[in-house]
PDB file of N, H, CA, C and O in Angstrom:
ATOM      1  N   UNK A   1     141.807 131.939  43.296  1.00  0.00           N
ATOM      2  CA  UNK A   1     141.220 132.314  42.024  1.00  0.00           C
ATOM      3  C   UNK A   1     141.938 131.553  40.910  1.00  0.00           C
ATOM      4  O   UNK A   1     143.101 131.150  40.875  1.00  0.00           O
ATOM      5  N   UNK A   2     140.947 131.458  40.001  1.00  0.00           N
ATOM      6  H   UNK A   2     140.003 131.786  40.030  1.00  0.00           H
ATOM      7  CA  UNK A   2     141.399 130.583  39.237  1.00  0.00           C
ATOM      8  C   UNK A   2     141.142 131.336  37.419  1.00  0.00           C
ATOM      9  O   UNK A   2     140.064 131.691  36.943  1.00  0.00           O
ATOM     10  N   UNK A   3     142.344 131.380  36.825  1.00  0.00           N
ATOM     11  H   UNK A   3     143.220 131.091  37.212  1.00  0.00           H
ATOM     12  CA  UNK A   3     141.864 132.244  35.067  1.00  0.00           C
ATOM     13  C   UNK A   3     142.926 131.740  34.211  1.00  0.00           C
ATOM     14  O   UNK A   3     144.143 131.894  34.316  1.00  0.00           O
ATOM     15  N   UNK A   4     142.074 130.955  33.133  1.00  0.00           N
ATOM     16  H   UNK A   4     141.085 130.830  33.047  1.00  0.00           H
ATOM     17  CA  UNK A   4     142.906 130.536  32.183  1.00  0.00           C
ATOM     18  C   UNK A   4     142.999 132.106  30.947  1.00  0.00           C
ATOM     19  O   UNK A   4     142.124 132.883  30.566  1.00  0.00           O
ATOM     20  N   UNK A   5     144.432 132.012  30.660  1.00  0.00           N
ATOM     21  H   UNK A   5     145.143 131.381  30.970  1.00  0.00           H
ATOM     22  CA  UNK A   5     144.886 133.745  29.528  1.00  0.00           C
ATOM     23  C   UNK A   5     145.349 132.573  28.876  1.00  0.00           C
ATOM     24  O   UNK A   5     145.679 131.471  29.313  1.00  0.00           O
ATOM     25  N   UNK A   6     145.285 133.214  27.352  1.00  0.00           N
ATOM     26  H   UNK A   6     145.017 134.109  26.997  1.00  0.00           H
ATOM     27  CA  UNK A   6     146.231 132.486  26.256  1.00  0.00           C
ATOM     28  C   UNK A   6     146.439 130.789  26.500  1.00  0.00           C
ATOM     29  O   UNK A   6     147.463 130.218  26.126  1.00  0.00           O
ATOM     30  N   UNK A   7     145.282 130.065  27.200  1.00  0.00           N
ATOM     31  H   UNK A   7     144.450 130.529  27.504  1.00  0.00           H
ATOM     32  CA  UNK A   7     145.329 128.836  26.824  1.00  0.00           C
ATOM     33  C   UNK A   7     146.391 128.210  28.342  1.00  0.00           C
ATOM     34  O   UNK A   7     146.643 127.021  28.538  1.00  0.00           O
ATOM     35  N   UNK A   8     146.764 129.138  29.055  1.00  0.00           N
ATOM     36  H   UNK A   8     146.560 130.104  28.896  1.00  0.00           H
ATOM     37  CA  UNK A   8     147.484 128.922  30.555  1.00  0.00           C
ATOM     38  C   UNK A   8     146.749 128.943  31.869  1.00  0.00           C
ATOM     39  O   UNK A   8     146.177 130.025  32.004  1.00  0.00           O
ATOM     40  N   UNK A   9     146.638 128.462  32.468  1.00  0.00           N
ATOM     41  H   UNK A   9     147.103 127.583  32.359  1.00  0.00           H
ATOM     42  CA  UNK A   9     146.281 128.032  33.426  1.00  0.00           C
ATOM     43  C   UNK A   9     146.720 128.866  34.634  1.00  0.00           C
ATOM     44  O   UNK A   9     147.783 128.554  35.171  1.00  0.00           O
ATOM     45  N   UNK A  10     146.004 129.906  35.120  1.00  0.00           N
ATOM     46  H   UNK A  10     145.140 130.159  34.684  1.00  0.00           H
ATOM     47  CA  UNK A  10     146.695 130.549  36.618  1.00  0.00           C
ATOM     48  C   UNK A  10     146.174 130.540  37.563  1.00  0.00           C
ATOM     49  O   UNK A  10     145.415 131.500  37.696  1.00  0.00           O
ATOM     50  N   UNK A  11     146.218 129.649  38.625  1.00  0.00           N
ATOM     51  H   UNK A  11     146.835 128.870  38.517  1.00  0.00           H
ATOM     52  CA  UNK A  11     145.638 129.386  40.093  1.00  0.00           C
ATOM     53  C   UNK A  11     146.521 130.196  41.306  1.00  0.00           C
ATOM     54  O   UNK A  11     147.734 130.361  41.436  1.00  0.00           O
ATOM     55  N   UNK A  12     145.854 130.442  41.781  1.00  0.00           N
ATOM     56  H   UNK A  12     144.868 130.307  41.675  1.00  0.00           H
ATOM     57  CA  UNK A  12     146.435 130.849  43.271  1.00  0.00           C
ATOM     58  C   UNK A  12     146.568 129.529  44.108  1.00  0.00           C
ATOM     59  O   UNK A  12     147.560 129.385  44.822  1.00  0.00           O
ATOM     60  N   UNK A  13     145.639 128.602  44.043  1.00  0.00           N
ATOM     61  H   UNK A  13     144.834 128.720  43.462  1.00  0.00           H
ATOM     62  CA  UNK A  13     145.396 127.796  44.764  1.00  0.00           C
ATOM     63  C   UNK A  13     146.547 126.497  44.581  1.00  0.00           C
ATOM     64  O   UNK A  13     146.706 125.501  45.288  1.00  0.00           O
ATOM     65  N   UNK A  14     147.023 126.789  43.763  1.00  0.00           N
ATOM     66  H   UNK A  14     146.894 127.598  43.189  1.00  0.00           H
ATOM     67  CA  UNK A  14     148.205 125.704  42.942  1.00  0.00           C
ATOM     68  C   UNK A  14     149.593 126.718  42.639  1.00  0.00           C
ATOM     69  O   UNK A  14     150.438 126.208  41.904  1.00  0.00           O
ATOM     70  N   UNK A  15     149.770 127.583  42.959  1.00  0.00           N
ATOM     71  H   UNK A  15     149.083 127.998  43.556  1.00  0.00           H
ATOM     72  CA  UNK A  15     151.061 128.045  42.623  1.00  0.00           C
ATOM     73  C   UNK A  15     151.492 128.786  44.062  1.00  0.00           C
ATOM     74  O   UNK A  15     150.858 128.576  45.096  1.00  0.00           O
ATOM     75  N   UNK A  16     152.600 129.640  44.001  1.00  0.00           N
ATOM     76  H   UNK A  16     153.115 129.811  43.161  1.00  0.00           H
ATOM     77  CA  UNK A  16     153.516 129.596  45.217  1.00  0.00           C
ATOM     78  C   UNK A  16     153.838 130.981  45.330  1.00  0.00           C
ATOM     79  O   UNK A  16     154.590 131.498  44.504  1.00  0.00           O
ATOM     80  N   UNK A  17     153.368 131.601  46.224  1.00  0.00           N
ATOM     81  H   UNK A  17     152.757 131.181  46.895  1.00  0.00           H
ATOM     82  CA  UNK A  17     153.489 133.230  46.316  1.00  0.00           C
ATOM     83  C   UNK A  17     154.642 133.618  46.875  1.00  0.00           C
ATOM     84  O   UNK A  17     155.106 133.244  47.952  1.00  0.00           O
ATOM     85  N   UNK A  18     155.291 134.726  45.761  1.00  0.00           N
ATOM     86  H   UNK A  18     154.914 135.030  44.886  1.00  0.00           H
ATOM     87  CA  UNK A  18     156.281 135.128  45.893  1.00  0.00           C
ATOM     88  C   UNK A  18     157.066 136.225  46.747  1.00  0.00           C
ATOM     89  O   UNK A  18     158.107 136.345  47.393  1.00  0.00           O
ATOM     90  N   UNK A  19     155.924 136.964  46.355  1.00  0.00           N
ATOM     91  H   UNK A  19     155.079 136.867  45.830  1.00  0.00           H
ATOM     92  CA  UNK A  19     155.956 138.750  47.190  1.00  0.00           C
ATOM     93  C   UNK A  19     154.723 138.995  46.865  1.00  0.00           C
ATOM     94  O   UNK A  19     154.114 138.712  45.833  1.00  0.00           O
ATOM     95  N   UNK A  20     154.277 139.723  48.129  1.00  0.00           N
ATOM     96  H   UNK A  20     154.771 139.953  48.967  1.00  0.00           H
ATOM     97  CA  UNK A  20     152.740 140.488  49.007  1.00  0.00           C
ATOM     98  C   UNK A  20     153.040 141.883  48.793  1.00  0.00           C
ATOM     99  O   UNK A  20     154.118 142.283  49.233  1.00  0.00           O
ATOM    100  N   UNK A  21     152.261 142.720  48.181  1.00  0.00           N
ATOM    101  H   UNK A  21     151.386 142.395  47.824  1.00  0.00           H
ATOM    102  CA  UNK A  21     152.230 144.186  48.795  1.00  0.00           C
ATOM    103  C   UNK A  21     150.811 144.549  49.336  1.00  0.00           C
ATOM    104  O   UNK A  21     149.777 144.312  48.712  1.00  0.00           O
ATOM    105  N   UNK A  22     150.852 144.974  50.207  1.00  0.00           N
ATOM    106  H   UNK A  22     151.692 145.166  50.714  1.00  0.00           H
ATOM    107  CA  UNK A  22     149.136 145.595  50.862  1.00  0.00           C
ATOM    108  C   UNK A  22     149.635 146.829  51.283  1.00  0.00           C
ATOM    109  O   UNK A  22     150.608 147.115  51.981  1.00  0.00           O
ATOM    110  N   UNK A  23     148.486 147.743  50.531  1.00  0.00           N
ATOM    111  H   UNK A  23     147.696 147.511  49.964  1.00  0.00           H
ATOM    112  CA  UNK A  23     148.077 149.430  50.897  1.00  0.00           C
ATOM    113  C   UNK A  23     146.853 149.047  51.710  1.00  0.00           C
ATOM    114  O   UNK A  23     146.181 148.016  51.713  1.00  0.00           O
ATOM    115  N   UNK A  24     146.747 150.322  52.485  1.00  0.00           N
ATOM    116  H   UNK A  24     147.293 151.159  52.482  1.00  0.00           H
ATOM    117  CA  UNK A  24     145.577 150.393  53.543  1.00  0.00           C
ATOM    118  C   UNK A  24     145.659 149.164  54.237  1.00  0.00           C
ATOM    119  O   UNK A  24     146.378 148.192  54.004  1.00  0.00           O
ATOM    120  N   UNK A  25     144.588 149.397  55.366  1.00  0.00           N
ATOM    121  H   UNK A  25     144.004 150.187  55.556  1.00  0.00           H
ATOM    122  CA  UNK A  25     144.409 148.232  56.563  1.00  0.00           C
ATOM    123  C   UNK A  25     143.138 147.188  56.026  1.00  0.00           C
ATOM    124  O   UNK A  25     142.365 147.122  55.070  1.00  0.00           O
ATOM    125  N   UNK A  26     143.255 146.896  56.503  1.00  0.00           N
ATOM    126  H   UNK A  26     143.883 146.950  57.280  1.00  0.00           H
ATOM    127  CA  UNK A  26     142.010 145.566  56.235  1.00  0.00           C
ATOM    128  C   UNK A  26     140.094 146.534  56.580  1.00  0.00           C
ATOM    129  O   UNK A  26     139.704 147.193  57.544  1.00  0.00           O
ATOM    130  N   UNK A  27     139.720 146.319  55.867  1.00  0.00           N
ATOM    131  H   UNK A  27     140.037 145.783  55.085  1.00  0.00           H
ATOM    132  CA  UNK A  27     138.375 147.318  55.366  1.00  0.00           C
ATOM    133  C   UNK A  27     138.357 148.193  55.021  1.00  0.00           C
ATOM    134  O   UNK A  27     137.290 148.786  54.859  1.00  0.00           O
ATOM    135  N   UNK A  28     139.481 148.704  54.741  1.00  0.00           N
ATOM    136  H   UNK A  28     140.348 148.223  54.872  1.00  0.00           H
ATOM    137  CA  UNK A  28     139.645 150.338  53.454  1.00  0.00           C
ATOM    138  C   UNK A  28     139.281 149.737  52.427  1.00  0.00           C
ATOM    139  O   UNK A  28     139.630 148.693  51.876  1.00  0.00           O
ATOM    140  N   UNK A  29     138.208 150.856  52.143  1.00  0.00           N
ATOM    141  H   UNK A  29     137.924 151.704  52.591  1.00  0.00           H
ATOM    142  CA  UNK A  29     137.928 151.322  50.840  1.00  0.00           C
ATOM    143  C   UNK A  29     138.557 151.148  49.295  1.00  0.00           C
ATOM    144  O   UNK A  29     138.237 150.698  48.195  1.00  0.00           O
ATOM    145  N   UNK A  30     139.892 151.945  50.104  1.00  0.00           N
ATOM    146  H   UNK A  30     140.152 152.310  50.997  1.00  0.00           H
ATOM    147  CA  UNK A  30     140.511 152.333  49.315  1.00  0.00           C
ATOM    148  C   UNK A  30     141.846 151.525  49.351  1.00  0.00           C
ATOM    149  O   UNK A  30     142.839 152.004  48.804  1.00  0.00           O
ATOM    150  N   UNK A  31     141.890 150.527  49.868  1.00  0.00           N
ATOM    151  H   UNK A  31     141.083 150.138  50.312  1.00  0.00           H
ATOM    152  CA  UNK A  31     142.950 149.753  49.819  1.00  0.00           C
ATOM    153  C   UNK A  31     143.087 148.677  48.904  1.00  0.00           C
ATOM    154  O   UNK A  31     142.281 148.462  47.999  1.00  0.00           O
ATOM    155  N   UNK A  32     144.203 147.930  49.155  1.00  0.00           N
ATOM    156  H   UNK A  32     144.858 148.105  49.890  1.00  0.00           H
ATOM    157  CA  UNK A  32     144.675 146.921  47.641  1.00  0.00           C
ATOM    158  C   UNK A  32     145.551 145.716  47.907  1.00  0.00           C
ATOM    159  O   UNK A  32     146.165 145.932  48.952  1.00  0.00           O
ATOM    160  N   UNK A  33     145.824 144.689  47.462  1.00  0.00           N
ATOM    161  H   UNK A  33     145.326 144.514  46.613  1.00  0.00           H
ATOM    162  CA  UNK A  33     146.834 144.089  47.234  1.00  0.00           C
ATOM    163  C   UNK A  33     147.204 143.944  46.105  1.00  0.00           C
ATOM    164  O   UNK A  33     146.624 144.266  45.069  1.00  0.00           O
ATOM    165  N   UNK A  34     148.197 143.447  46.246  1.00  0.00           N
ATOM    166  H   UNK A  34     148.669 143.185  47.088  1.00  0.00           H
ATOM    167  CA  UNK A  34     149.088 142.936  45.065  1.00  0.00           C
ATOM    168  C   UNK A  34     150.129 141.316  44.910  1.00  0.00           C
ATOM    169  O   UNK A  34     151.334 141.316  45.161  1.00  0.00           O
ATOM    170  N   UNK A  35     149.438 140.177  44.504  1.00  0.00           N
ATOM    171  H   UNK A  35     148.459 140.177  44.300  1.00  0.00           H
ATOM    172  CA  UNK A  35     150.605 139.158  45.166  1.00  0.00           C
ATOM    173  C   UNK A  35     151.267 138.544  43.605  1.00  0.00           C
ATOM    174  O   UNK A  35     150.655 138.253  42.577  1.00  0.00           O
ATOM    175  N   UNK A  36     152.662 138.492  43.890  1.00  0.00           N
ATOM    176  H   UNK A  36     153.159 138.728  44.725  1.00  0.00           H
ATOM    177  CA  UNK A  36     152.967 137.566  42.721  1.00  0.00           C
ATOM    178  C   UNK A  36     152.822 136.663  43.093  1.00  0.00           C
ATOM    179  O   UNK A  36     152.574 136.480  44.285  1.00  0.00           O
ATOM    180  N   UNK A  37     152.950 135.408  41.927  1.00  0.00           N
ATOM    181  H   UNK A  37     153.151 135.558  40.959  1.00  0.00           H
ATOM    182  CA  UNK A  37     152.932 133.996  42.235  1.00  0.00           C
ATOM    183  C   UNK A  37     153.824 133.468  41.124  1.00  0.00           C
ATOM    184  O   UNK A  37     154.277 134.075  40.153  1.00  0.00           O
ATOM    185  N   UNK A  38     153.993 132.041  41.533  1.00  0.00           N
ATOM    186  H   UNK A  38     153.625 131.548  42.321  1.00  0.00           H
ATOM    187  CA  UNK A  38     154.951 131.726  40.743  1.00  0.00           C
ATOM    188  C   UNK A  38     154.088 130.044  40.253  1.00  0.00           C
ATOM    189  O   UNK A  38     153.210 129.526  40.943  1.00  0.00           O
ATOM    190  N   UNK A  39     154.598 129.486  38.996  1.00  0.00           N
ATOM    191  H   UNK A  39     155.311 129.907  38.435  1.00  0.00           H
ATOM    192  CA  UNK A  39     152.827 128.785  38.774  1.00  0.00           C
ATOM    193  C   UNK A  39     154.441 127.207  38.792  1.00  0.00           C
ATOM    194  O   UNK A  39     155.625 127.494  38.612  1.00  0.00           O
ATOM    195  N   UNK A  40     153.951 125.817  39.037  1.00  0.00           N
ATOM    196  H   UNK A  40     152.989 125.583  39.183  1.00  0.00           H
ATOM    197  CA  UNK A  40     155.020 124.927  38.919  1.00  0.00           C
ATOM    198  C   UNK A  40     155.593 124.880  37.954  1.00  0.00           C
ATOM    199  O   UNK A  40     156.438 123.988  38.027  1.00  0.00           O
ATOM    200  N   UNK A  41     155.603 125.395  37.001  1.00  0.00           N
ATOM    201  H   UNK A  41     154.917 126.120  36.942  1.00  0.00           H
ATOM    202  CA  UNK A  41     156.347 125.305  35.794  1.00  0.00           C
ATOM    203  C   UNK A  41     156.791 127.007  35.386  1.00  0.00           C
ATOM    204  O   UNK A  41     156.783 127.495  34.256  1.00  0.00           O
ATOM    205  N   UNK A  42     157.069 127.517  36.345  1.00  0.00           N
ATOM    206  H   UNK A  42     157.075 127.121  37.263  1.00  0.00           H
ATOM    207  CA  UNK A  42     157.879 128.589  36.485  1.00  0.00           C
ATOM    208  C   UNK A  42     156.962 130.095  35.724  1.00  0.00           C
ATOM    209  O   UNK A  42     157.559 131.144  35.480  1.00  0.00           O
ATOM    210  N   UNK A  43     155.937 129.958  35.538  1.00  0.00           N
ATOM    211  H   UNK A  43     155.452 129.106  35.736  1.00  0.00           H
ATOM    212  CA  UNK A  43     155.350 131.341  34.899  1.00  0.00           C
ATOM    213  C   UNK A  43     155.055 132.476  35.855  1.00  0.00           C
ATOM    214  O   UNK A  43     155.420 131.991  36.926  1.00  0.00           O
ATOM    215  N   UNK A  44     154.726 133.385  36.046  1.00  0.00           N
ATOM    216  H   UNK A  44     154.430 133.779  35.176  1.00  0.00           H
ATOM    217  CA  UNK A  44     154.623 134.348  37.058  1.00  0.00           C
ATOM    218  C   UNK A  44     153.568 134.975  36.873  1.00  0.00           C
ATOM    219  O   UNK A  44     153.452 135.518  35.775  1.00  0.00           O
ATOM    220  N   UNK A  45     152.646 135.092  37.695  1.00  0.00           N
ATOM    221  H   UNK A  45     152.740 134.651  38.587  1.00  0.00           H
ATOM    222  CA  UNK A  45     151.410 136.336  37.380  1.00  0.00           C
ATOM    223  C   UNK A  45     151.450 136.901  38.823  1.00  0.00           C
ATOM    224  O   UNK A  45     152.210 136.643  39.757  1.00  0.00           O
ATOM    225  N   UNK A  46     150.075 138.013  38.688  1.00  0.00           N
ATOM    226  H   UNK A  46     149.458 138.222  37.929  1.00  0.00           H
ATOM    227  CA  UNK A  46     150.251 139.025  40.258  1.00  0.00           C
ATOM    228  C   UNK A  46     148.737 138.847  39.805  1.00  0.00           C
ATOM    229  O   UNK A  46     148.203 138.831  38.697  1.00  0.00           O
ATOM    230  N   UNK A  47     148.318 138.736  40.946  1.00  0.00           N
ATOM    231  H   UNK A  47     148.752 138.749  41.847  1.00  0.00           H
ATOM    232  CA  UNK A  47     146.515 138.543  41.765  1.00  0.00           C
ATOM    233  C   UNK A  47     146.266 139.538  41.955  1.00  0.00           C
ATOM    234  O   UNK A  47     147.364 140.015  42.240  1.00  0.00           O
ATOM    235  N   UNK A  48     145.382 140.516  42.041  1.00  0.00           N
ATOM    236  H   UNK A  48     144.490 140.128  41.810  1.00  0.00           H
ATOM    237  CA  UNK A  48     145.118 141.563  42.746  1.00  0.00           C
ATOM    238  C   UNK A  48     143.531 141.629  43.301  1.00  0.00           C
ATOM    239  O   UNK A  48     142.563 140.933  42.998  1.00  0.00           O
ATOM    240  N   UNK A  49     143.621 142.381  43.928  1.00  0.00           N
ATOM    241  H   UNK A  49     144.408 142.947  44.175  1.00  0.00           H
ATOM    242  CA  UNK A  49     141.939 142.461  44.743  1.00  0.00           C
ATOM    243  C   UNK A  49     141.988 143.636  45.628  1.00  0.00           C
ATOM    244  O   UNK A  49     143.019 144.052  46.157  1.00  0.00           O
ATOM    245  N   UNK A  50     140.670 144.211  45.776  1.00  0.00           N
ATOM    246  H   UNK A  50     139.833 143.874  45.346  1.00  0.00           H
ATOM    247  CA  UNK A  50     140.950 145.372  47.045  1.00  0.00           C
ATOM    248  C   UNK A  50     139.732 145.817  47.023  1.00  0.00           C
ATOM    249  O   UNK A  50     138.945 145.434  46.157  1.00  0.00           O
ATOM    250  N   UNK A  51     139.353 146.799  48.085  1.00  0.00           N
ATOM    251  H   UNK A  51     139.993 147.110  48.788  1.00  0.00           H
ATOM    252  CA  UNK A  51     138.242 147.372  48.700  1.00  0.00           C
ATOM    253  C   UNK A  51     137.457 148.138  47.409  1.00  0.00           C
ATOM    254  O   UNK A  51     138.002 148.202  46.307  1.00  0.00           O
ATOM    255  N   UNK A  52     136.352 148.611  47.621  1.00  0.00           N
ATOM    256  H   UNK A  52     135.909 148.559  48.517  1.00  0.00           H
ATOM    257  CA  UNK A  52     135.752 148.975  47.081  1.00  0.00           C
ATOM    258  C   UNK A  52     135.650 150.388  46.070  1.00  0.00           C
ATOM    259  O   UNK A  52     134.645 150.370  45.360  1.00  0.00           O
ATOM    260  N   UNK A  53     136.495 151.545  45.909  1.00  0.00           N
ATOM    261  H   UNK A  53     137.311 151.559  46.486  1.00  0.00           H
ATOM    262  CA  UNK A  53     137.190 152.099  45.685  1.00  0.00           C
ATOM    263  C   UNK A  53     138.171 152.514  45.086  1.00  0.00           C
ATOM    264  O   UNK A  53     138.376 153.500  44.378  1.00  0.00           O
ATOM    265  N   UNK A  54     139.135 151.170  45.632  1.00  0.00           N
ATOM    266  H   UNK A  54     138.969 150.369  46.207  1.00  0.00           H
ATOM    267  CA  UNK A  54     140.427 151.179  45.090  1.00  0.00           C
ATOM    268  C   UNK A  54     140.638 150.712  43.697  1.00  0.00           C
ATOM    269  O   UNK A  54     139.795 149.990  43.164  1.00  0.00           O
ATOM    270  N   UNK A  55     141.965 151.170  42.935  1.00  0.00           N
ATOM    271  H   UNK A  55     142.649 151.757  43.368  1.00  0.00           H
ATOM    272  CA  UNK A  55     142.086 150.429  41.763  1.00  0.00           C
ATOM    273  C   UNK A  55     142.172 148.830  41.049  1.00  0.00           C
ATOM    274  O   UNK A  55     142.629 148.609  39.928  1.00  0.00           O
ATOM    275  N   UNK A  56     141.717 147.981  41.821  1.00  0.00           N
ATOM    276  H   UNK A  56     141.346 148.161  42.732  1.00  0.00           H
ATOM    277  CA  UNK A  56     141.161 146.978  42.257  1.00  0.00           C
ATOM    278  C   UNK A  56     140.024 146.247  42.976  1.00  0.00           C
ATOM    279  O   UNK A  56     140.017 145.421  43.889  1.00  0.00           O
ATOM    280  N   UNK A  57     138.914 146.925  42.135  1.00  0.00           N
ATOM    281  H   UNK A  57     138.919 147.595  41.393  1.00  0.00           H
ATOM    282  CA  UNK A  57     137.377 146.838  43.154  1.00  0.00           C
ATOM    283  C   UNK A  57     137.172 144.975  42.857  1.00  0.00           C
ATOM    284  O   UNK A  57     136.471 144.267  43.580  1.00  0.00           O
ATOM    285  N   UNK A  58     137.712 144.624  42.025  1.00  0.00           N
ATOM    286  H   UNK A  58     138.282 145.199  41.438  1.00  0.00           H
ATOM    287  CA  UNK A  58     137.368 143.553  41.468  1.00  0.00           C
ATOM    288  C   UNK A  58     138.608 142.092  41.609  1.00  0.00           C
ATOM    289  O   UNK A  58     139.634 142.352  40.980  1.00  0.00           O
ATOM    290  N   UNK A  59     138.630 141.196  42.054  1.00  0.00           N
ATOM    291  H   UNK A  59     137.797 140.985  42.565  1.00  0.00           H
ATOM    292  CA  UNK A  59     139.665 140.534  41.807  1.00  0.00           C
ATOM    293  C   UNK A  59     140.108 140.510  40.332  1.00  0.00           C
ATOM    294  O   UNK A  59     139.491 141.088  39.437  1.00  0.00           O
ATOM    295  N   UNK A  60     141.470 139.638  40.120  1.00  0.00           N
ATOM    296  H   UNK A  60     141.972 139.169  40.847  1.00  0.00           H
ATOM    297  CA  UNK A  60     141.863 139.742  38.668  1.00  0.00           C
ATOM    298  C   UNK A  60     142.974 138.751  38.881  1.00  0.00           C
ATOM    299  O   UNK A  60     143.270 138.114  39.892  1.00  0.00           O
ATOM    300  N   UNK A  61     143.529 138.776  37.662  1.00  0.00           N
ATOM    301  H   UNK A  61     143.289 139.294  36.841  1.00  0.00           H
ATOM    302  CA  UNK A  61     144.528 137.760  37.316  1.00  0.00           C
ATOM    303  C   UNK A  61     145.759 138.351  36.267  1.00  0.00           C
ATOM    304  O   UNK A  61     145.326 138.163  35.130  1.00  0.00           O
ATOM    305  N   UNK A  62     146.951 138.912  36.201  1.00  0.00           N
ATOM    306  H   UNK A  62     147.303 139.065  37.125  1.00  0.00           H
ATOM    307  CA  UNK A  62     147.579 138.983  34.808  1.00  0.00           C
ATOM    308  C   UNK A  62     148.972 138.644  34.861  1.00  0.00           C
ATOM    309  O   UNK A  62     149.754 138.839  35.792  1.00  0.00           O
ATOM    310  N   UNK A  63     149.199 138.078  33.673  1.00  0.00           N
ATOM    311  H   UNK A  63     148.564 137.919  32.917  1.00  0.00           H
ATOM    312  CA  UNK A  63     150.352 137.266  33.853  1.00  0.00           C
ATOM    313  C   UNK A  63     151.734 138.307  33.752  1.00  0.00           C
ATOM    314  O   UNK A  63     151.770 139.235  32.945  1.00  0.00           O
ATOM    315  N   UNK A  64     152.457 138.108  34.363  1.00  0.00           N
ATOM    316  H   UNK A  64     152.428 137.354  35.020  1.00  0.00           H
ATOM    317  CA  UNK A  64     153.673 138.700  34.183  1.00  0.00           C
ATOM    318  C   UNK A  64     155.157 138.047  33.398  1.00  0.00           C
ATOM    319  O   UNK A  64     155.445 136.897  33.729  1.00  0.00           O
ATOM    320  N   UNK A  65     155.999 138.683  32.477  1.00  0.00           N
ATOM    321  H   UNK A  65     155.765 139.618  32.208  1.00  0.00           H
ATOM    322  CA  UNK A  65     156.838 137.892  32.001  1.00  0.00           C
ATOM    323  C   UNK A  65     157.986 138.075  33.383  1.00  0.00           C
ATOM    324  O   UNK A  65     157.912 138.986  34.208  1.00  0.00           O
ATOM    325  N   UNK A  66     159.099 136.898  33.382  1.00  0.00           N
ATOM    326  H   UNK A  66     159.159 136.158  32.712  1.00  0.00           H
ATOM    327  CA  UNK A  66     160.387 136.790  34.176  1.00  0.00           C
ATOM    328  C   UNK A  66     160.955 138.313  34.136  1.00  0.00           C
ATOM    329  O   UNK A  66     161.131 139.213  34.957  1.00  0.00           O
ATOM    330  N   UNK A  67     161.123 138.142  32.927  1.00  0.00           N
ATOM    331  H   UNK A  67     160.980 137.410  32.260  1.00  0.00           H
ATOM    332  CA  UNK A  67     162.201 139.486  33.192  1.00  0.00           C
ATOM    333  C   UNK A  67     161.379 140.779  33.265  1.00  0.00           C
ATOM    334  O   UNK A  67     162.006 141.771  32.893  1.00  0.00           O
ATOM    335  N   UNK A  68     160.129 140.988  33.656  1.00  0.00           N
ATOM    336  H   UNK A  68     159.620 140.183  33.959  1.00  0.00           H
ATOM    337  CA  UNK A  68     160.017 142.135  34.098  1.00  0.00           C
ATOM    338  C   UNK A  68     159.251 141.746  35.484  1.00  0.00           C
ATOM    339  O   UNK A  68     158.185 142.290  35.771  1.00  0.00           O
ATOM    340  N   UNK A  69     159.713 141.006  36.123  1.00  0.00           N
ATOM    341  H   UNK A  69     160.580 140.564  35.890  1.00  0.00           H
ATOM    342  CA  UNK A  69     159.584 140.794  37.526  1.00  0.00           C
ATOM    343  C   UNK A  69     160.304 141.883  38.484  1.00  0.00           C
ATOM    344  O   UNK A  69     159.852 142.216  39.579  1.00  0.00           O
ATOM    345  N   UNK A  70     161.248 142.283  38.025  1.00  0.00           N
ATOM    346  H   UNK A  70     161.616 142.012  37.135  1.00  0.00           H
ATOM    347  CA  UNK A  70     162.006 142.779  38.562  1.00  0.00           C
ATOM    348  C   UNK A  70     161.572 144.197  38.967  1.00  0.00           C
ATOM    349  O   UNK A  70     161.313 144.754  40.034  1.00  0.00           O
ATOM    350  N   UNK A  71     161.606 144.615  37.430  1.00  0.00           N
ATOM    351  H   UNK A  71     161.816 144.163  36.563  1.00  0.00           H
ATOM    352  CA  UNK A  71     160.904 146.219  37.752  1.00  0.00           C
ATOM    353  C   UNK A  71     159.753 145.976  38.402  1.00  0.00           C
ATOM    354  O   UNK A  71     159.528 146.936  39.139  1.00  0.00           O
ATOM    355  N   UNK A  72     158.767 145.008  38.501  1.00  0.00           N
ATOM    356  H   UNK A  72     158.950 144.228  37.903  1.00  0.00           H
ATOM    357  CA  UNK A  72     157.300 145.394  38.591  1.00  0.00           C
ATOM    358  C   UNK A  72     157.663 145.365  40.137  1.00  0.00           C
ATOM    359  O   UNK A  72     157.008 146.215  40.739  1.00  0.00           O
ATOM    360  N   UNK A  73     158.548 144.609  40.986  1.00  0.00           N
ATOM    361  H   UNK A  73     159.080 143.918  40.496  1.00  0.00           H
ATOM    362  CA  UNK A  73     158.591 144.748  42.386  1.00  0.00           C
ATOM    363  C   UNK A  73     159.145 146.096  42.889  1.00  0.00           C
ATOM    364  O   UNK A  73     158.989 146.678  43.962  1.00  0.00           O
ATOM    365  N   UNK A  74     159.990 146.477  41.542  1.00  0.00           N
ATOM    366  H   UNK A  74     160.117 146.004  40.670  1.00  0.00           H
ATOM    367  CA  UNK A  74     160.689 147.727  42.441  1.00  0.00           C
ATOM    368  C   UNK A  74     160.315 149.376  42.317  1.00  0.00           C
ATOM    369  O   UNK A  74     160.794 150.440  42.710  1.00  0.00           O
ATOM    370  N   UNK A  75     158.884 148.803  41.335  1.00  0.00           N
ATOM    371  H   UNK A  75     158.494 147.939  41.015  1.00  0.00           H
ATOM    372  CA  UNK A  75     158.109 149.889  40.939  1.00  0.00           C
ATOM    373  C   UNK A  75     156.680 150.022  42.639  1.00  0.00           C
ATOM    374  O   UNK A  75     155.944 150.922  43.043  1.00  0.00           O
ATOM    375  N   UNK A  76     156.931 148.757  43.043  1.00  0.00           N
ATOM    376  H   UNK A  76     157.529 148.026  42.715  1.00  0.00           H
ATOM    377  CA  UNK A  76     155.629 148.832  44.196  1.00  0.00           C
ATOM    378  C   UNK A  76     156.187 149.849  45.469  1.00  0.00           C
ATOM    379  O   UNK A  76     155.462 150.084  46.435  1.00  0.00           O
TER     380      UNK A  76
END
């Protein structure tokens, strides 16, 4: 997926995944991911997507700053 925010550029397809979280099994409903990425020039966003249901019916894109990388992993 590909979404330019604020004039930035965020690909999955071009940047470098950092940490995966997956709820539920593969065809839940109600399941989710969550991936950070890290973009070549060091910016960070998290992808998300998930079953139909879940708080993620829709793919998406949002960027995350460095320093709250931290919490956002240790909040998953």
């Amino acid at each position: 997926m590909r979404k330019v925010i604020d004039g930035v550029v965020y690909d999955t397809l071009n940047s470098t995944v950092d940490k995966k979280f997956t709820y539920g099994a593969p065809g839940d409903p109600n399941g989710y991911e969550e991936t950070l990425y890290i973009t070549g020039d060091g910016k960070y966003f998290v992808y998300t997507y998930g079953g139909k249901n879940s708080k993620y019916p829709e793919e998406d894109i949002f960027p995350i700053e460095r320093e709250n990388v931290k919490n956002w992993m240790l909040s998953r």
